[in-house]
C-alpha positions in Angstrom: 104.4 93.5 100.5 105.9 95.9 98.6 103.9 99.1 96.8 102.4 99.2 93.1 103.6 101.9 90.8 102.6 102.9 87.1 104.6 105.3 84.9 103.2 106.2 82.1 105.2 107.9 78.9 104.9 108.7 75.2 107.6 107.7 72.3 106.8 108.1 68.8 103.0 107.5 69.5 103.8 104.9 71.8 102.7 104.6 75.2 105.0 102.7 78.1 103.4 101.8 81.1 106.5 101.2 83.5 105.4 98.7 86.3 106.9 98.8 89.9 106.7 96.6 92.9 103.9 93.8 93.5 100.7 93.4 91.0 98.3 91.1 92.8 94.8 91.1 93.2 95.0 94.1 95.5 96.8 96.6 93.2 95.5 95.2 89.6 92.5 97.8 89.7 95.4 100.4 89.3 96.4 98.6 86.1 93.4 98.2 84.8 92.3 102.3 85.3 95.9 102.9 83.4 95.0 100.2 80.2 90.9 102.0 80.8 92.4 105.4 80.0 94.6 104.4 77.1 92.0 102.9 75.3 89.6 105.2 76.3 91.5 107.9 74.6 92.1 105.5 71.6 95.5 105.2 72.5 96.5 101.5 71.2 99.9 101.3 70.8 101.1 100.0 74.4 104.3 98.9 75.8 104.5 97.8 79.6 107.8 97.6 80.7 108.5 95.1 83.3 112.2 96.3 84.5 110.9 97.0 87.9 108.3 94.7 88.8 109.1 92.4 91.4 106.6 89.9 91.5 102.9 89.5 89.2 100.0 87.2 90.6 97.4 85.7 88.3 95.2 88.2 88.9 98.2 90.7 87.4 97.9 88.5 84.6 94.3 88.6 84.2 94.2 92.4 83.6 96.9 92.2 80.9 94.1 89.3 78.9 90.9 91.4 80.1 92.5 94.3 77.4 94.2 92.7 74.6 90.9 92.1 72.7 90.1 95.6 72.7 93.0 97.0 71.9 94.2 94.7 69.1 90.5 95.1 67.5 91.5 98.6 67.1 95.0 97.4 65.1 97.1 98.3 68.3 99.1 95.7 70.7 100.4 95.5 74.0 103.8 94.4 73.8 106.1 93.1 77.2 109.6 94.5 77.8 112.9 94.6 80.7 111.0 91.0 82.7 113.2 89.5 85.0 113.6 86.0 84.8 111.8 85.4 87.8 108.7 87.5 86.6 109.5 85.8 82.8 108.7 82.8 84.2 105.8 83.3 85.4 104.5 84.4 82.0 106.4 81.8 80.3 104.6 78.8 82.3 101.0 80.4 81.8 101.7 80.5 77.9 101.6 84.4 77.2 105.2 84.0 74.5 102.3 82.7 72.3 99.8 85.5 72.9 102.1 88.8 73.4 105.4 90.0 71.9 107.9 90.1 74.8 111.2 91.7 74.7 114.4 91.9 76.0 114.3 95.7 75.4 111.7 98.5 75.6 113.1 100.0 72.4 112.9 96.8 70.5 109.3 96.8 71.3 108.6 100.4 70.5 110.6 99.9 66.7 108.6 96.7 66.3 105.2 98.4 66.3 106.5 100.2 62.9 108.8 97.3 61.2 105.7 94.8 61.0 107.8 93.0 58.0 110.5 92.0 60.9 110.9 88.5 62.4 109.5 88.3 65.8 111.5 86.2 67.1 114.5 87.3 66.3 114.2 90.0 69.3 112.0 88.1 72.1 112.9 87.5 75.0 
């Protein structure tokens, strides 16, 4: 099993959570301290960019639901970037295209959180 990493950057009041490795059960607590401290600090605006995450188990997909409540009560959004189409897939057969933004690019998801007038779909994945 490979090891969990979390990047974390700002861009124009946007915060990217970069995601490395395996998100299972055992290192989904270390996703969920990184979405406590955003919100904690009312930072809503959230970007996680997949580009390096090899694999996500249900339980990496239960953190990303446990949040977007919260955060969207408070006008912000988590928005998906960079999946592989292994990873992709994964979201893809549980539904989430319906419930988050996912794009093909980080910045398309950064721009997105100021263009609300744009089509969607026009940049998803």
């Amino acid at each position: 099993m490979s090891d969990f990493k979390i990047g974390l950057r700002e861009q124009n009041s946007v915060h990217i959570l970069e995601l490395k490795g395996y998100l299972d059960a055992h290192t989904a607590p270390k996703l969920e301290e990184a979405l406590q401290n955003l919100l904690g600090s009312s930072r809503y605006n959230i970007v996680v960019n997949c580009k390096d995450l090899s694999y996500i188990s249900s339980a990496g997909l239960g953190v990303f639901m446990a949040f977007i409540e919260d955060v969207r009560k408070h006008s912000g959004d988590i928005k998906l970037t960079n999946m592989s189409p292994k990873v992709y897939n994964v979201f893809d057969l549980l539904g989430f295209p319906l419930l988050y933004e996912i794009f093909k690019e980080e910045q398309d998801a950064i721009t997105r959180f100021f263009d609300k007038s744009k089509n969607p779909s026009s940049t998803l994945q």
